[in-house]
SEFIZA-3560 file (N, C-alpha, C; in Angstrom, 3 decimals):
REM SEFIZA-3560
<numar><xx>-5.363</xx><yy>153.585</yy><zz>-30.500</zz><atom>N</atom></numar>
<numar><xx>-4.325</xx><yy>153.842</yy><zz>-31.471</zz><atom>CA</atom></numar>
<numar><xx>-2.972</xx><yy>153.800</yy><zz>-30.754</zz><atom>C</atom></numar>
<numar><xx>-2.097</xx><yy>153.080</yy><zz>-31.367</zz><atom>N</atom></numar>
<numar><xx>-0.790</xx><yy>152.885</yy><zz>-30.813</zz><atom>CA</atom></numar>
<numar><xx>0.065</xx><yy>154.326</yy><zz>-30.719</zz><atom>C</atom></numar>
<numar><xx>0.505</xx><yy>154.631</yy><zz>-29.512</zz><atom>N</atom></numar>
<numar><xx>1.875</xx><yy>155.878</yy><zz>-29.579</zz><atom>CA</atom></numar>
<numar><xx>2.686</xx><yy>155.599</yy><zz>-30.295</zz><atom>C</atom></numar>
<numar><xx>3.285</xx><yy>157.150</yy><zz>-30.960</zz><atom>N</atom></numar>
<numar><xx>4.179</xx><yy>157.111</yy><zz>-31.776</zz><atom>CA</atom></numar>
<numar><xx>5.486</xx><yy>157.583</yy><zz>-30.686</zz><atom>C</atom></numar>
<numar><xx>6.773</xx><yy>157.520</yy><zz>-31.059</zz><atom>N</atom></numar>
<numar><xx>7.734</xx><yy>158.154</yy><zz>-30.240</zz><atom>CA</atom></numar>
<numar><xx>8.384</xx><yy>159.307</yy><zz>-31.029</zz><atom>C</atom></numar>
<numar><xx>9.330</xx><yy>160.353</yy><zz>-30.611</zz><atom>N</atom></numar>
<numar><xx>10.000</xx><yy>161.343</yy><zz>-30.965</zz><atom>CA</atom></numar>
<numar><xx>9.671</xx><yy>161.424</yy><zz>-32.825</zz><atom>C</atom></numar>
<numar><xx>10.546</xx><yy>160.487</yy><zz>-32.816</zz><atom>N</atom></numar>
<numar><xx>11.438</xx><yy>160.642</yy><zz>-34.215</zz><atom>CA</atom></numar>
<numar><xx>10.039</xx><yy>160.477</yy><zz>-34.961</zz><atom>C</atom></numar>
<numar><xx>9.287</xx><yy>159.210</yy><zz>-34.760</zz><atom>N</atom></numar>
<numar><xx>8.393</xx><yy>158.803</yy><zz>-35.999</zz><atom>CA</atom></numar>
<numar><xx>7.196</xx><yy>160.267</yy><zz>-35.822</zz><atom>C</atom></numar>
<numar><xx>6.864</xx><yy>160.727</yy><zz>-35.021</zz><atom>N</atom></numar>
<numar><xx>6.269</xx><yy>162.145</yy><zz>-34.879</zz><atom>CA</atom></numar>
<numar><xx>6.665</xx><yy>163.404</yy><zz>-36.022</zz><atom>C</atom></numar>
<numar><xx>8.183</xx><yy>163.232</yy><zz>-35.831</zz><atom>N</atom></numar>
<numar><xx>8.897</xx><yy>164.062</yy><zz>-36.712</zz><atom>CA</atom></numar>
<numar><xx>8.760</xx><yy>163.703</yy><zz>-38.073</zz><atom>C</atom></numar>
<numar><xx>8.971</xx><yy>162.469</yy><zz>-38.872</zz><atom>N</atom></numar>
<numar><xx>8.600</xx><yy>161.939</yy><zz>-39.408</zz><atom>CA</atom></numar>
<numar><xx>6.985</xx><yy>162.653</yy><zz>-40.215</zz><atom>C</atom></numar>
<numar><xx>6.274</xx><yy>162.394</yy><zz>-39.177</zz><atom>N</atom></numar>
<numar><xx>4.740</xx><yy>162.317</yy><zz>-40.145</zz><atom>CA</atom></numar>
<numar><xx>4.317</xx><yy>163.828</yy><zz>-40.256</zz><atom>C</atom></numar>
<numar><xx>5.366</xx><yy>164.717</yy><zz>-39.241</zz><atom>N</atom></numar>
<numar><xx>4.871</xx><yy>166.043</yy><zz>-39.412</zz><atom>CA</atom></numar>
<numar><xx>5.735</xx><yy>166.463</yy><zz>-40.870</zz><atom>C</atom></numar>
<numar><xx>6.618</xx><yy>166.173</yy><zz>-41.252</zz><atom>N</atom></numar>
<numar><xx>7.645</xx><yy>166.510</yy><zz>-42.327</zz><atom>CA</atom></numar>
<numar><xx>6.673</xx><yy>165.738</yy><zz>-43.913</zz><atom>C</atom></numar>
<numar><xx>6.143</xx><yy>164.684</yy><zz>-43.637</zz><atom>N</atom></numar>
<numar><xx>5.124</xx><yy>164.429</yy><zz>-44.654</zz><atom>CA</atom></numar>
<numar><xx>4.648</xx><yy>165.243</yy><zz>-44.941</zz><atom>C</atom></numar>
<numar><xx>3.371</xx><yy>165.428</yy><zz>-43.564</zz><atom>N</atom></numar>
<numar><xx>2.137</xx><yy>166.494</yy><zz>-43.765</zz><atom>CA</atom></numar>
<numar><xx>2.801</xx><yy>167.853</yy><zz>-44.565</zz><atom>C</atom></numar>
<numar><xx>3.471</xx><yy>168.232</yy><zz>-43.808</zz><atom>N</atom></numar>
<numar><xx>4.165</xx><yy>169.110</yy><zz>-44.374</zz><atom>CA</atom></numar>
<numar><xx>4.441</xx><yy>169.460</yy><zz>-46.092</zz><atom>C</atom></numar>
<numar><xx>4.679</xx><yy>167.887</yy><zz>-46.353</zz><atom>N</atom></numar>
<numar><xx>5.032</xx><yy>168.077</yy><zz>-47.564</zz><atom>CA</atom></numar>
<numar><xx>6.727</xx><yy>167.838</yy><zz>-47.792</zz><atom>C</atom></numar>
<numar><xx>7.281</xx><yy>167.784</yy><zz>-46.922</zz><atom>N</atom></numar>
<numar><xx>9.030</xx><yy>168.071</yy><zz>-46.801</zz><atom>CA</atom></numar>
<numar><xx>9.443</xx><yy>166.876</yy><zz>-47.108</zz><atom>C</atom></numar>
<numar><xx>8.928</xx><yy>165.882</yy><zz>-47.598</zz><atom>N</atom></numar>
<numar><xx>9.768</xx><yy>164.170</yy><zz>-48.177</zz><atom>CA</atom></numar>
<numar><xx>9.605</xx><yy>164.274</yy><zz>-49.575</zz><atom>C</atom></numar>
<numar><xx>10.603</xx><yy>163.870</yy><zz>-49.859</zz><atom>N</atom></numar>
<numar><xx>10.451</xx><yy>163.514</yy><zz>-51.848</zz><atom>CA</atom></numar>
<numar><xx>10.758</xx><yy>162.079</yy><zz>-51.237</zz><atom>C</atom></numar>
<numar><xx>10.263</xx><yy>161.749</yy><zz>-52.795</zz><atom>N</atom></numar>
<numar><xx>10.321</xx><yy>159.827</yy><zz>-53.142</zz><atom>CA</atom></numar>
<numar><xx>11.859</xx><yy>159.937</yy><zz>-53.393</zz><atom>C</atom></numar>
<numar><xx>11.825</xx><yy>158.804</yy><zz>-53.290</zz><atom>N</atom></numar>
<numar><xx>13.776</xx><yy>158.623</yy><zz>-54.295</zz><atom>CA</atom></numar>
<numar><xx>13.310</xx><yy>157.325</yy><zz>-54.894</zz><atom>C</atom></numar>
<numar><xx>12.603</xx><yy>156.972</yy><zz>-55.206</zz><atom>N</atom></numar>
<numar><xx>11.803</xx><yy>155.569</yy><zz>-56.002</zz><atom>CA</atom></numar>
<numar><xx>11.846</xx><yy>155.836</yy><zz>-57.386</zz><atom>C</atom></numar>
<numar><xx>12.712</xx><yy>155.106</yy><zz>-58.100</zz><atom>N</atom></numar>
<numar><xx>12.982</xx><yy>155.369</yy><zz>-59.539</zz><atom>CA</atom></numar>
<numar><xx>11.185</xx><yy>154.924</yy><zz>-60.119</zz><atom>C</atom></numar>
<numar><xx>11.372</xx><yy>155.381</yy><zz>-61.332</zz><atom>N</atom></numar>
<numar><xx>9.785</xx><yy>155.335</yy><zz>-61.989</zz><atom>CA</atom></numar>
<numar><xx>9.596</xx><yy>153.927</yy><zz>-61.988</zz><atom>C</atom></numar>
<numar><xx>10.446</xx><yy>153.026</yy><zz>-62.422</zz><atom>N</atom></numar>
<numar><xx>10.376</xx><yy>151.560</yy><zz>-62.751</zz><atom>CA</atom></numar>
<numar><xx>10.208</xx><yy>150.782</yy><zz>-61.330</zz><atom>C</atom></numar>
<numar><xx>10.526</xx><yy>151.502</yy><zz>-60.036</zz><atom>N</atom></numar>
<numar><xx>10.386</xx><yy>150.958</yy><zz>-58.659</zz><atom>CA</atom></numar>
<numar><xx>8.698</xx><yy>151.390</yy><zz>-59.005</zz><atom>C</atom></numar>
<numar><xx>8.622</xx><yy>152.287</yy><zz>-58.568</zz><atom>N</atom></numar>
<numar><xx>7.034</xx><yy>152.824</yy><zz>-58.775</zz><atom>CA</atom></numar>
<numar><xx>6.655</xx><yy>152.025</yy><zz>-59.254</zz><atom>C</atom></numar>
<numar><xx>6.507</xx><yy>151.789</yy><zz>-60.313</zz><atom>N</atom></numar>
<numar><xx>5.641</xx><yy>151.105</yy><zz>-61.197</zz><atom>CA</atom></numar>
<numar><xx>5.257</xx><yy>149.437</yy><zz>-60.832</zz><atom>C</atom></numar>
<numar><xx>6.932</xx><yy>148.881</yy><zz>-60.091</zz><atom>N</atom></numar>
<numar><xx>6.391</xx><yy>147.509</yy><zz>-59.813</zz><atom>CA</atom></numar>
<numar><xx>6.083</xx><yy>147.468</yy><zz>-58.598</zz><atom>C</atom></numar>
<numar><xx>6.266</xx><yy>148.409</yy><zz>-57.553</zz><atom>N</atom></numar>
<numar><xx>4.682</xx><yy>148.911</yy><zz>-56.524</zz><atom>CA</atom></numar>
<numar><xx>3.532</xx><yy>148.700</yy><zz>-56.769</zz><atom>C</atom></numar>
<numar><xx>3.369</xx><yy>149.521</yy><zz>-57.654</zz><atom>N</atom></numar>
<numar><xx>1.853</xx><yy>150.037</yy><zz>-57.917</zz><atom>CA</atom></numar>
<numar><xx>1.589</xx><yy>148.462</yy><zz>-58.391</zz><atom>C</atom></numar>
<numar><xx>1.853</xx><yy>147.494</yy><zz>-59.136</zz><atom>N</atom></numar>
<numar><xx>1.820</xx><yy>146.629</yy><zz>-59.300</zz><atom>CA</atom></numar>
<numar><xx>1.162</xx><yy>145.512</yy><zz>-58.667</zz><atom>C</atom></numar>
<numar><xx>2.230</xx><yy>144.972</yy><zz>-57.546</zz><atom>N</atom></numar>
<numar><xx>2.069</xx><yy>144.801</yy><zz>-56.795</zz><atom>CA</atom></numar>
<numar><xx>1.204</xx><yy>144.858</yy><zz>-55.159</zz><atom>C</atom></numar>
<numar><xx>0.747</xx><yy>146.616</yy><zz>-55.812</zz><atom>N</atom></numar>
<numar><xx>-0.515</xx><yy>147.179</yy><zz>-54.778</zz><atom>CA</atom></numar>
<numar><xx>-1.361</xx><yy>146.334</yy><zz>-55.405</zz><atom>C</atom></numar>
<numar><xx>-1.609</xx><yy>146.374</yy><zz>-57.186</zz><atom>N</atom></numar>
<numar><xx>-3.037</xx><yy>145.949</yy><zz>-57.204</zz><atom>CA</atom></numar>
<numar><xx>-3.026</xx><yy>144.806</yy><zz>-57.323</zz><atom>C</atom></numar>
<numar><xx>-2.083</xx><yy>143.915</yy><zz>-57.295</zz><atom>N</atom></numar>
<numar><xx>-2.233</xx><yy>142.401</yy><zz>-57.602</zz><atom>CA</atom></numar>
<numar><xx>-3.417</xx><yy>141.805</yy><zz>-56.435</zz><atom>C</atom></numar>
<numar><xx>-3.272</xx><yy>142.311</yy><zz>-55.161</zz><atom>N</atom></numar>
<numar><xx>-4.416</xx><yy>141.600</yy><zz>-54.387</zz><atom>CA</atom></numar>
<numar><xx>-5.909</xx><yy>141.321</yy><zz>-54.830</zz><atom>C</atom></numar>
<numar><xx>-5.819</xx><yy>142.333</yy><zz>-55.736</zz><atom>N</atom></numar>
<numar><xx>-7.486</xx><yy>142.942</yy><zz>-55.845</zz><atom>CA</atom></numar>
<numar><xx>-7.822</xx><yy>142.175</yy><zz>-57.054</zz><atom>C</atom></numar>
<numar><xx>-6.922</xx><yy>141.679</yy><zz>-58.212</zz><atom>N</atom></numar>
<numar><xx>-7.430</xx><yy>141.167</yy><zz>-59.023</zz><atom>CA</atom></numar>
<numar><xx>-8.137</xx><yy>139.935</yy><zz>-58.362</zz><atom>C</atom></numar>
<numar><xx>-9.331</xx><yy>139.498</yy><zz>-59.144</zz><atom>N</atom></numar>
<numar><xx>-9.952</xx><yy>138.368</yy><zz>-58.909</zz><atom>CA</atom></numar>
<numar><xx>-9.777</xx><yy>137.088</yy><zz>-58.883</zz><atom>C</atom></numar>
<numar><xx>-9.630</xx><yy>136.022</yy><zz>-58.326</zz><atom>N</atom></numar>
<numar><xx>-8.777</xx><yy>134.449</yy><zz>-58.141</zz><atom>CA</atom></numar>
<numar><xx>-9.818</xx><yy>133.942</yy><zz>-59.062</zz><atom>C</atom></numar>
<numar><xx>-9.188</xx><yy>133.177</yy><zz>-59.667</zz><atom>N</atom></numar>
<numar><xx>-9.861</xx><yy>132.308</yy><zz>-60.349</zz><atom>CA</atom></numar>
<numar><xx>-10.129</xx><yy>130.723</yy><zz>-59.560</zz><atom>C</atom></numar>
<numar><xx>-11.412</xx><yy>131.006</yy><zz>-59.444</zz><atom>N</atom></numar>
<numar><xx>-11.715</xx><yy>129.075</yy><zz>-59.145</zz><atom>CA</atom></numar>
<numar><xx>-11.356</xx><yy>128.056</yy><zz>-59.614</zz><atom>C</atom></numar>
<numar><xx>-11.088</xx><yy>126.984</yy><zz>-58.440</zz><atom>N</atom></numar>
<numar><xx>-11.116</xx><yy>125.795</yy><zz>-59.255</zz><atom>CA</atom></numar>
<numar><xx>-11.990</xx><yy>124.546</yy><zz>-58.116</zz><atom>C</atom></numar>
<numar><xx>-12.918</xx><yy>124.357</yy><zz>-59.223</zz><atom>N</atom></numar>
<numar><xx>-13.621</xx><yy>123.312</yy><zz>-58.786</zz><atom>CA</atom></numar>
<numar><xx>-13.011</xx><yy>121.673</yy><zz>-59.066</zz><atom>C</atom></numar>
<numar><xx>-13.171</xx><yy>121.156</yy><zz>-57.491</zz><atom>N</atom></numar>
<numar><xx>-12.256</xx><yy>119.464</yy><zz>-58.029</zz><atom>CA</atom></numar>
<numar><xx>-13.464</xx><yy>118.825</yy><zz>-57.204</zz><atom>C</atom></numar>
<numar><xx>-14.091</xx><yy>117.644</yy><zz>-58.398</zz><atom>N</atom></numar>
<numar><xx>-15.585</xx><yy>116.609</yy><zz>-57.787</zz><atom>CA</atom></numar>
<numar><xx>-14.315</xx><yy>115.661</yy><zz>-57.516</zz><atom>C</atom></numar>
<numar><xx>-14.728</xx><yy>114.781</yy><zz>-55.656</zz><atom>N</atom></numar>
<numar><xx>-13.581</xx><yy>113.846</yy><zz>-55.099</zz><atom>CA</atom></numar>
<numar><xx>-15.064</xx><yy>112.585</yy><zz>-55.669</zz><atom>C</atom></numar>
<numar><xx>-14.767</xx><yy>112.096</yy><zz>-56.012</zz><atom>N</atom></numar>
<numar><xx>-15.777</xx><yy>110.558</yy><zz>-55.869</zz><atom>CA</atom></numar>
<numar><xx>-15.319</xx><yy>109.442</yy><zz>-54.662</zz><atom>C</atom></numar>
<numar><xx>-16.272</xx><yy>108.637</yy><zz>-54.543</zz><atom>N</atom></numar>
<numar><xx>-15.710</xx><yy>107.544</yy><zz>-53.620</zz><atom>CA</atom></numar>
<numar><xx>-15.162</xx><yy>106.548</yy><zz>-54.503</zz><atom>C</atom></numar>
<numar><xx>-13.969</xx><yy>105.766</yy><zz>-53.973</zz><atom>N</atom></numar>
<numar><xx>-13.371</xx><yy>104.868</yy><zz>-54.545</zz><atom>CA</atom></numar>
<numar><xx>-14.216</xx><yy>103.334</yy><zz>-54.579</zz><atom>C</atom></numar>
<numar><xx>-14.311</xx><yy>102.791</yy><zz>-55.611</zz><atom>N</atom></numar>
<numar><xx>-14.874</xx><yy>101.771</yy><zz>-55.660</zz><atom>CA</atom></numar>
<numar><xx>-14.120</xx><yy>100.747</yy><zz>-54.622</zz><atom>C</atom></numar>
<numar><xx>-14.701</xx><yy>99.715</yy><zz>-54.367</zz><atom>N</atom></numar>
<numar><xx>-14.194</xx><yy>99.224</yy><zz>-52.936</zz><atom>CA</atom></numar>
<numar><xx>-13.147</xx><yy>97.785</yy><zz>-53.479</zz><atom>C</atom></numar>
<numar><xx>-12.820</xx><yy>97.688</yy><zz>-55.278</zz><atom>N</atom></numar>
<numar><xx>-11.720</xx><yy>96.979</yy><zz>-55.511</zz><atom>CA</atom></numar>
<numar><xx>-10.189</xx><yy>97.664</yy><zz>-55.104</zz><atom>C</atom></numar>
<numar><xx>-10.460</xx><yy>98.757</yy><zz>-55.818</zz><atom>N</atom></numar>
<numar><xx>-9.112</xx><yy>99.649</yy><zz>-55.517</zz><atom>CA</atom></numar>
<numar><xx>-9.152</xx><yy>100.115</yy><zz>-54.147</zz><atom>C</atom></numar>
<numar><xx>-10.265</xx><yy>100.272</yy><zz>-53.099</zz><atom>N</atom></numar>
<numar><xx>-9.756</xx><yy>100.482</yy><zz>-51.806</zz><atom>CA</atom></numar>
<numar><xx>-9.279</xx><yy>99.572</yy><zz>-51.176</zz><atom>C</atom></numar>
<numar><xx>-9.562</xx><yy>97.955</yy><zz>-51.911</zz><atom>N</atom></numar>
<numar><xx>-9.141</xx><yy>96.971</yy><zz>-50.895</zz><atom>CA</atom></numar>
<numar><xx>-7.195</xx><yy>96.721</yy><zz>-51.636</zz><atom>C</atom></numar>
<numar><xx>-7.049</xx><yy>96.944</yy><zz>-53.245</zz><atom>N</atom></numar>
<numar><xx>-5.650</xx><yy>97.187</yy><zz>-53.533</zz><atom>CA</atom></numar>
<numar><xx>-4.695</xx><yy>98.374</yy><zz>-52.706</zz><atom>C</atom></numar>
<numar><xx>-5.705</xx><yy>99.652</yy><zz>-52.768</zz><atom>N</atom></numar>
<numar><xx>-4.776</xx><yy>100.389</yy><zz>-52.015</zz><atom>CA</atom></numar>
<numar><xx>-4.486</xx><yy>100.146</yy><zz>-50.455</zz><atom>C</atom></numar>
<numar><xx>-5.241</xx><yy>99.346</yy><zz>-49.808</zz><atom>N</atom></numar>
<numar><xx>-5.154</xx><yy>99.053</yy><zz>-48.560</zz><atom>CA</atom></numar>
<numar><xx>-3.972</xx><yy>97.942</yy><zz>-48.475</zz><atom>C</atom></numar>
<numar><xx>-4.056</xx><yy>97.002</yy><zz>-49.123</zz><atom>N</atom></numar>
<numar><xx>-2.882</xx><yy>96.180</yy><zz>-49.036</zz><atom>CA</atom></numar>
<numar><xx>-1.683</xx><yy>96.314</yy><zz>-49.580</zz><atom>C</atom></numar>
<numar><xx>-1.702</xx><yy>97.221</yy><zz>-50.628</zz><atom>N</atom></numar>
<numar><xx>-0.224</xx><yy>97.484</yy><zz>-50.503</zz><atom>CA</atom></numar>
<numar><xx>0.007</xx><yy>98.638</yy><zz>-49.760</zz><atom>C</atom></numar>
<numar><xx>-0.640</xx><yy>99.602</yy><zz>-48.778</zz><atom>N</atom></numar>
<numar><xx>-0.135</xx><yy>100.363</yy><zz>-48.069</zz><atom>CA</atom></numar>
<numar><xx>0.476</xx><yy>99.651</yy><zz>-46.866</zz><atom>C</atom></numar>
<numar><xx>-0.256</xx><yy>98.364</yy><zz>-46.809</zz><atom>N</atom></numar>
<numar><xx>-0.102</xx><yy>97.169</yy><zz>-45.851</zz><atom>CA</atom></numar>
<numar><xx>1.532</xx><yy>96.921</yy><zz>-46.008</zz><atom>C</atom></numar>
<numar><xx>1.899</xx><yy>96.446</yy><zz>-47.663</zz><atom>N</atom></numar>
<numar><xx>2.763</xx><yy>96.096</yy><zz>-47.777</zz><atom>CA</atom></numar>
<numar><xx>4.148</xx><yy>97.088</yy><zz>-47.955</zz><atom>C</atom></numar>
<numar><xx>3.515</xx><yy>97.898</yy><zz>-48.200</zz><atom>N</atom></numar>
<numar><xx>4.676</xx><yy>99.659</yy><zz>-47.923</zz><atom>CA</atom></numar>
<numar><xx>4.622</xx><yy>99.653</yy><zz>-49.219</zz><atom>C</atom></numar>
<numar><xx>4.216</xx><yy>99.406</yy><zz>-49.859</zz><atom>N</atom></numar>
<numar><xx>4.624</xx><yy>99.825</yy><zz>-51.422</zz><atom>CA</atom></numar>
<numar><xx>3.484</xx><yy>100.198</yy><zz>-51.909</zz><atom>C</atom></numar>
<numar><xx>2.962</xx><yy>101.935</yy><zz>-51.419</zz><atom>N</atom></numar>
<numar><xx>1.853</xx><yy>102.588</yy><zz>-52.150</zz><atom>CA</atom></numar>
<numar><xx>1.769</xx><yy>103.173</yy><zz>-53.610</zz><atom>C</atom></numar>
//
């Protein structure tokens, strides 16, 4: 566990303590808390099928990449 120095000591004993108020208006709060849970919601998938290119259009896309004009 990393050392703490002076101040941040002082700090976490004044927590424990109890001795900090928020100054976080309700509407800060709120887009916190928000923001806490946004990680957790679930991602939605997306499935993408690549096919192989039929070998007319690989031989078009090959020549005009040839020709610079993809």
């Amino acid at each position: 566990m990393p050392t703490i120095d002076i101040k941040e000591k002082e700090i976490l004993t004044a927590f424990e303590k109890g001795q900090l108020k928020s100054v976080a208006t309700k509407s800060e709060l709120a887009k916190f808390k928000a923001a806490a849970c946004a990680p957790a919601i679930k991602h939605q998938r997306v499935n993408i099928e690549l096919s192989e290119q039929p070998s007319s259009i690989k031989s078009r896309s090959s020549s005009a990449a040839k020709r610079g004009s993809a």
